[in-house]
N, C-alpha and C positions, 0 to 999 in steps of 0.2 A: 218440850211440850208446854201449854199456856195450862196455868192450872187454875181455872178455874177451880176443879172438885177431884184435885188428884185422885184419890184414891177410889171413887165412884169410879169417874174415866176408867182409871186403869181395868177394876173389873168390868164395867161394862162394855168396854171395847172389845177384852174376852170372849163374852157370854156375847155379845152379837155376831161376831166373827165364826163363834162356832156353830149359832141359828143361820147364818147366812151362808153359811159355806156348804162344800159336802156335806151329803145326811150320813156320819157313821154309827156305826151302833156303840152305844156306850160301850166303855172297857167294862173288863170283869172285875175292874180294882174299885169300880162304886159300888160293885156287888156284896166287898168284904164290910161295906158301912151296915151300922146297927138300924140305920133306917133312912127316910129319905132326907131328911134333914142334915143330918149329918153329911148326906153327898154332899149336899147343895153348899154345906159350909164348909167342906174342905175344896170344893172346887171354889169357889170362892178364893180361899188361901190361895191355890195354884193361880187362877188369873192375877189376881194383884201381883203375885212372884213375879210371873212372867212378865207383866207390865215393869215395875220396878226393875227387874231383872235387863229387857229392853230399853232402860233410861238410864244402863249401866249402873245401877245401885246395885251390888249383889251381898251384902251384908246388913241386919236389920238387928234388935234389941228383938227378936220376935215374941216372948214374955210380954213386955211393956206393950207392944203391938195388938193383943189379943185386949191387953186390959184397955188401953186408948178405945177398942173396937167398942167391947163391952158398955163404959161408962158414955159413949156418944149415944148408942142406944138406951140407956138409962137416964139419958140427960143430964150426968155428973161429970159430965168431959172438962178438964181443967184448962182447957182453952178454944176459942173458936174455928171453925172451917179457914175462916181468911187466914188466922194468926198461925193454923196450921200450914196451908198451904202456901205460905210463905217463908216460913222454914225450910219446907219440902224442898220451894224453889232456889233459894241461896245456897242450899246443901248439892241438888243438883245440879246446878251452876258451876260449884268449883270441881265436881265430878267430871264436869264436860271439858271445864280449863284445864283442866289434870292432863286428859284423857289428851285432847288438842295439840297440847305441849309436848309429849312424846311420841305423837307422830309427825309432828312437823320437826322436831330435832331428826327422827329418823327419817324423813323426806329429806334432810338436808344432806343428810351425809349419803344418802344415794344417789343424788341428782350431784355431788361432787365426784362422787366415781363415777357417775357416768359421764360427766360433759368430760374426760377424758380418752373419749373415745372418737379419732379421728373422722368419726362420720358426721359428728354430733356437733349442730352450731348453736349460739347461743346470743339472744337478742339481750338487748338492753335491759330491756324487765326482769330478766329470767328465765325466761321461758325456752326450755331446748328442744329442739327438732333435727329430725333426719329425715333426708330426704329420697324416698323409694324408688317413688317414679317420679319426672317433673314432666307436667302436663306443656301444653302450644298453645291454649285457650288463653281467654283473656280473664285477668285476675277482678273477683266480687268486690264490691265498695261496701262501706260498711251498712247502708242501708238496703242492700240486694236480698234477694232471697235465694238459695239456693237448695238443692239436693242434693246430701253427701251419704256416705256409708262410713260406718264406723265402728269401731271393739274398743271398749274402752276396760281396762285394767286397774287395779291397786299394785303397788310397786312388788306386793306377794306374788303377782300372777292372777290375783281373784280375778273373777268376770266378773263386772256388775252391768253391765250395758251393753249389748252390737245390737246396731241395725243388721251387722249381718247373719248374725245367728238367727234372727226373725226374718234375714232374707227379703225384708222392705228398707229402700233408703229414707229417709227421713227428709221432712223439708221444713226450714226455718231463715228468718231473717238472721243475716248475718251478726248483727249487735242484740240478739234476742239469748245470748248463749255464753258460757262464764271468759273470762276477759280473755283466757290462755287462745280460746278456740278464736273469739274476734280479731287479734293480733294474726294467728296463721293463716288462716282463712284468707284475708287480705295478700298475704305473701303468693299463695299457691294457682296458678293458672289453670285453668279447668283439666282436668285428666291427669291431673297431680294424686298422687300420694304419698302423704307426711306420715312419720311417725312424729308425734307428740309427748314430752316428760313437761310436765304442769305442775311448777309449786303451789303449796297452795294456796299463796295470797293471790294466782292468776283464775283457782278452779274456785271454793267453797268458803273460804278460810276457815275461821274455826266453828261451822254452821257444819252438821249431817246433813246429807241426800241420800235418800230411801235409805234399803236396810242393812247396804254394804261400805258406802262409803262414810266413816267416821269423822270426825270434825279434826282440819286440821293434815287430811289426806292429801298426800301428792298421788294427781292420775295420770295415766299413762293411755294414750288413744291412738291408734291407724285411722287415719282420715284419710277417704278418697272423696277428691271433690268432681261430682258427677255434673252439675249441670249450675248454671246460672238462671235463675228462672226468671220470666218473662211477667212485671206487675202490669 
């Protein structure tokens, strides 16, 4: 996250998500406050949680937090927004490198059990495939655009993406998409499908995409490559 004003952000992303979304009816747990204020300031609490909580910080001084809250609003804050939020940012930085480094060790030692599996080839870079069906078409250049369908996985099983689930294939230029995909893509002749194990210096490296894959993830994709498309 760029922090300009962490801690606004994070509430306000909140408190907008929840104006813009479904109209639910409040819970009956703002009902147990002494008054409206009080909702207003413990929902408060919960959105910043949730934001921090989503930026993987889940432990806080929360004492010292109430009092930081306080003295900004009394104007006796012992240091500034920027000098804050730059804190914030080196602190969640090595939260991320933390986070990163443990799943790229456990991407590694998965993608070595797996490329021992007789189906399983293994290019130069890294990057392992197996090959389902191999298509008679002719193979896309890196500058082509194509239509493919595709499930893409975390080495748990998670779904975080199919085109087929959505039951639309997708259409993109071939070098518009992370390295793992540009490299197979090239290999596979139309009416091909690959399976794909992607470490992750070929997917993300240690950068998240949306809200399943974590920095540092090895993905796992079925590619069928449907068409070459016509510029």
């Amino acid at each position: 996250m760029k922090l300009k004003n962490l801690t606004l952000a994070l509430a306000g992303t909140a408190v907008l998500a929840a104006s813009c979304g479904d109209k639910k009816e409040v819970s009956s747990a703002a009902g147990t406050m002494n008054n409206e204020l009080d909702s207003v300031s413990y929902g408060l609490g919960i959105s910043v949680g949730a934001g921090l909580k989503a930026e993987g910080m889940t432990e806080v001084n929360a004492e010292l937090m109430g009092q930081a809250l306080n003295e900004m609003l009394n104007g006796t804050a012992k240091f500034d927004e920027y000098a804050a939020n730059e804190v914030i940012g080196k602190y969640l930085e090595k939260l991320r490198s933390k986070k990163a480094e443990g799943a790229k060790e456990a991407g590694i030692k998965w993608l070595e059990e797996n490329k021992k599996n007789a189906d399983v080839q293994v290019t130069a870079s890294g990057l392992q495939y197996m090959v389902i069906t191999e298509g008679t078409g002719p193979k896309p250049a890196e500058t082509d655009m194509v239509r493919v369908h595709y499930h893409g996985t975390l080495i748990d099983g998670t779904v975080f993406d199919s085109s087929v689930d959505r039951g639309t294939p997708a259409e993109f230029p071939v070098n518009g998409v992370i390295k793992g995909w540009v490299e197979a893509l090239q290999m596979m002749p139309v009416g091909s499908k690959y399976k794909l194990f992607i470490p992750s210096d070929l997917a993300y490296g240690d950068r998240a995409a949306g809200a399943k894959i974590g920095p540092g993830s090895t993905l796992i994709f079925e590619v069928e490559l449907l068409e070459i498309l016509k510029q």
